[in-house]
C-alpha positions as CSV (number, residue, x, y, z in Angstrom):
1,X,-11.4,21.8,2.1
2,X,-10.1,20.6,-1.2
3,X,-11.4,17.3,-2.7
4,X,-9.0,14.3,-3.2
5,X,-8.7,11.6,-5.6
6,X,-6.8,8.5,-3.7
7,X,-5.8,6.0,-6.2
8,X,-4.5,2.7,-5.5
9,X,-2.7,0.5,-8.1
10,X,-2.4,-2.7,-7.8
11,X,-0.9,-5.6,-10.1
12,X,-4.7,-6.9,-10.8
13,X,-6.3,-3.5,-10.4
14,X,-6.1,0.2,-10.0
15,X,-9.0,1.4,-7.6
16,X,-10.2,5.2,-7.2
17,X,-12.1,7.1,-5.0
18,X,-12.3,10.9,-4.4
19,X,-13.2,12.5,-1.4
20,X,-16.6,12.7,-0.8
21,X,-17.9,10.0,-2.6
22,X,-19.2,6.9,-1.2
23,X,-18.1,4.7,-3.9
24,X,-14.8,3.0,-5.3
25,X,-14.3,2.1,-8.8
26,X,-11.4,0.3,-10.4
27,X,-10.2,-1.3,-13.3
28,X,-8.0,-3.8,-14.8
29,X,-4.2,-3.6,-14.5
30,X,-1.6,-6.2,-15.2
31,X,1.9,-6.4,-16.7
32,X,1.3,-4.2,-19.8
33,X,0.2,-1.5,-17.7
34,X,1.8,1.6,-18.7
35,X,1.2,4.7,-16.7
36,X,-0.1,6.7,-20.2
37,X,-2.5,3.9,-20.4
38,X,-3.9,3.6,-16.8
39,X,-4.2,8.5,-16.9
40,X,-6.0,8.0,-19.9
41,X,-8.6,5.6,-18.3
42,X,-8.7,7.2,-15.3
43,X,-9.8,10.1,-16.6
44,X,-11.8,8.6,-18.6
45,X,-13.6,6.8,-15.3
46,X,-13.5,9.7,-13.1
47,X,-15.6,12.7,-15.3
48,X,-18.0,13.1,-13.0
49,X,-16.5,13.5,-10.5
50,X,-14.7,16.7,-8.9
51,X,-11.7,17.3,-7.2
52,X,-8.8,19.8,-6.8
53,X,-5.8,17.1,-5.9
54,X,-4.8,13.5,-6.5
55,X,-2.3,11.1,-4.1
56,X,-0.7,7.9,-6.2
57,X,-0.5,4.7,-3.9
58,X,2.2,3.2,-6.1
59,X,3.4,-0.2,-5.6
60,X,7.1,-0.4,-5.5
61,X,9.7,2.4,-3.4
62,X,8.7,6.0,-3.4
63,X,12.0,8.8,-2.1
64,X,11.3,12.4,-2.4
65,X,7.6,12.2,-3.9
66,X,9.3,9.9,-6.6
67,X,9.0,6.2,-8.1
68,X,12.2,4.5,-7.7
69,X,11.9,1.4,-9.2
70,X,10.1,0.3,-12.0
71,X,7.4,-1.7,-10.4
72,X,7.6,-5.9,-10.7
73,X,3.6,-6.6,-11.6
74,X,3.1,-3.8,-14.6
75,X,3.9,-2.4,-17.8
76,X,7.1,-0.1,-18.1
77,X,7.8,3.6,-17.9
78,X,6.4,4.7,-14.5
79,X,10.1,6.1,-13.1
80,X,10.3,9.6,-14.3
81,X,6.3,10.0,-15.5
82,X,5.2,13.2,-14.8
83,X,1.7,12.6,-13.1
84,X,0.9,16.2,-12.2
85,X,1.3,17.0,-16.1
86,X,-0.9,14.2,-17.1
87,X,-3.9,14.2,-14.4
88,X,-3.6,18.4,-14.6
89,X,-4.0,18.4,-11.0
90,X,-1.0,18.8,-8.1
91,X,-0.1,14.9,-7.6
92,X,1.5,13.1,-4.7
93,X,3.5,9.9,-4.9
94,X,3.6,7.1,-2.2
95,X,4.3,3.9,-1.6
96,X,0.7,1.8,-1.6
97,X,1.6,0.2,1.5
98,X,2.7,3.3,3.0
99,X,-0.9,4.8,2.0
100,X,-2.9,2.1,3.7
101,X,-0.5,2.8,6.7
102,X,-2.0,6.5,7.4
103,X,-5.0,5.5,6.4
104,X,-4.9,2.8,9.6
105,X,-2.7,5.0,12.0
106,X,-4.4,6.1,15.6
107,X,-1.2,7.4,17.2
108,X,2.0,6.6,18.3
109,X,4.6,4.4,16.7
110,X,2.7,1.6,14.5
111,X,3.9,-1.1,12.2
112,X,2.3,-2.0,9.4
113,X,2.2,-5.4,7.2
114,X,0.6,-5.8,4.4
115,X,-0.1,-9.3,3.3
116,X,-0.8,-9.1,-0.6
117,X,1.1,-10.8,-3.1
118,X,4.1,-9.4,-1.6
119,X,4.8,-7.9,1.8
120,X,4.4,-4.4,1.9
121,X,5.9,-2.7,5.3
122,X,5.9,0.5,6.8
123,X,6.7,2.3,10.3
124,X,4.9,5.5,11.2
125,X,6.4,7.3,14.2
126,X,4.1,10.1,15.8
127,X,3.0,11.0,12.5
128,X,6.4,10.5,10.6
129,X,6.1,8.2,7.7
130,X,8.7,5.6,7.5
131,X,7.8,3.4,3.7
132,X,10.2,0.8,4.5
133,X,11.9,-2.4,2.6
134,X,11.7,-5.0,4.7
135,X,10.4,-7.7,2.5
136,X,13.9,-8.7,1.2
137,X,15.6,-9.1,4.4
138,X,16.8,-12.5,4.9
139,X,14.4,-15.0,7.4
140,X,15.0,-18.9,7.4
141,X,16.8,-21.4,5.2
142,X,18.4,-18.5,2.7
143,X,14.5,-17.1,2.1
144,X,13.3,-13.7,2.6
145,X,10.5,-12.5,4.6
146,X,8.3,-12.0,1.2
147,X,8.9,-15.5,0.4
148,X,6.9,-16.6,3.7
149,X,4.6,-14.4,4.2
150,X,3.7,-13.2,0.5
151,X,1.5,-15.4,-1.6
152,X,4.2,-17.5,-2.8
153,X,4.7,-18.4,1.1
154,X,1.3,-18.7,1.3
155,X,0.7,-21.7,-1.9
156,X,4.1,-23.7,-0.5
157,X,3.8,-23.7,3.4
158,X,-0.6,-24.0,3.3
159,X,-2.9,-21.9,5.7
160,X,-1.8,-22.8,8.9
161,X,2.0,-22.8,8.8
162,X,2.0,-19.4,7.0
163,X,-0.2,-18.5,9.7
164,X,2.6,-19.5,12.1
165,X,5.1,-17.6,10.0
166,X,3.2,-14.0,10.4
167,X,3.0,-14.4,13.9
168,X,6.6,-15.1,14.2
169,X,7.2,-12.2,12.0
170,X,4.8,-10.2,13.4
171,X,6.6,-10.3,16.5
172,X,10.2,-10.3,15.8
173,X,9.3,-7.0,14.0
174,X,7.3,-5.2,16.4
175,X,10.2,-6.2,19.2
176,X,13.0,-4.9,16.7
177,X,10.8,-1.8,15.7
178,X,9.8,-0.9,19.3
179,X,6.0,-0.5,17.8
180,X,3.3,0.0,20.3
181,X,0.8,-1.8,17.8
182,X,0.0,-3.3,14.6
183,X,-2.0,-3.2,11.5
184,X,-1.9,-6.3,9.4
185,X,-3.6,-5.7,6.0
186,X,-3.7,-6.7,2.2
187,X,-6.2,-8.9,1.2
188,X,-4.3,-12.1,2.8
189,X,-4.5,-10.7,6.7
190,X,-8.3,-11.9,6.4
191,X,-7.0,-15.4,6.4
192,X,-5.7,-14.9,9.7
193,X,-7.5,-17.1,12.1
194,X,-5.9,-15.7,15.2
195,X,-4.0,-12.3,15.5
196,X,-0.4,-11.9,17.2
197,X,-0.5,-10.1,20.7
198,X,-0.7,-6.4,19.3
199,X,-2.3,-7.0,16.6
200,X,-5.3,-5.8,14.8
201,X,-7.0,-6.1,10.9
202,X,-6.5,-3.1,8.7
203,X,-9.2,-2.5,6.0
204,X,-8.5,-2.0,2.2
205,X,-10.3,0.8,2.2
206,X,-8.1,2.5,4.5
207,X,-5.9,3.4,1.7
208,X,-8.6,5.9,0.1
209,X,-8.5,7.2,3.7
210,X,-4.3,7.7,3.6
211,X,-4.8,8.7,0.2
212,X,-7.0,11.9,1.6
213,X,-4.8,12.2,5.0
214,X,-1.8,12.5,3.0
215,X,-3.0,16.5,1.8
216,X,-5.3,17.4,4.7
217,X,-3.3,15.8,8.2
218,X,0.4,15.6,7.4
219,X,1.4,18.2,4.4
């Protein structure tokens, strides 16, 4: 079975693994991130190790194995970069919410939030990936569903009304999406005192795991 390197870039770091290992590693990101810069260091951080193919969480929409927007929390030049060229390994392109999604799948039709600085959401349908926008939609008083339940909801509303907000949302989506389950993640789902009916944690690490899923399970 051929090795994968998973890599997950965030706006405050891009984290690594490959396939086999049982270690992540990451480094630095941050709004002068250019995607020259973060190949050269990842090569540079990944010498030792082996492997045949590489999957790109990327953080902002990914159509046809391609960035669509320049993402908000990094450097410039990412639409258009030719990642198979650079890393000199076949490359696949996803949305980094999307990637944490397979990772958490068990079946069926799930829903997944991810709670970060944004709101990263994505519906998988009996194995069908669906990456999906739904942090812009409109919610209450002329405010998005990013603006409650991303950090910035987070910092103006405190712990327990945002809490209050993900259940709402939680719910309104999983009624609207017909999802049988699901997977809250991002780093902010662990302040979660309570889940919503349906509901279970998802696991940062779970994006190495949709990161390898993506060439083995659903090519």
């Amino acid at each position: 079975m051929q090795k994968v390197l998973a890599i997950d870039i965030g706006g405050t770091n891009v984290k690594f693994r490959a396939s086999g290992e049982a270690e992540s590693r990451r480094f630095p990101s941050g709004i002068s991130l250019t995607p020259s810069q973060m190949v050269e260091q990842l090569l540079a951080e990944t010498k030792d190790w082996n492997y045949d193919v590489v999957t790109i969480g990327y953080p902002g929409p990914v159509v046809h194995g391609k960035a669509l927007l320049e993402p908000r929390n990094l450097g410039r030049g990412w639409v258009g970069f030719d990642f198979t060229a650079r890393l000199g390994k076949p490359t696949k392109l996803i949305n980094d919410a999307a990637m944490q999604a397979l990772g958490s799948y068990e079946g069926g039709r799930m829903l997944f939030l991810g709670l970060g600085t944004g709101l990263g959401t994505t519906l998988i349908i009996d194995k069908v990936i669906a990456p999906m926008e739904l942090a812009h939609l409109p919610y209450r008083k002329e405010h998005t569903f990013e603006d409650y339940l991303g950090v910035r909801g987070l910092e103006k509303l405190g712990t327990r009304k945002w809490q209050r907000a993900v259940h709402d949302v939680t719910m309104r989506l999983k009624a609207a999406l017909v999802a049988d389950y699901v997977v809250l993640g991002g780093g902010n789902s662990k302040k979660l005192d309570e889940l919503p009916p349906g509901a279970r944690l998802g696991n940062n690490s779970n994006a190495f795991e949709g990161g390898f899923r993506l060439w083995h399970d659903y090519e």
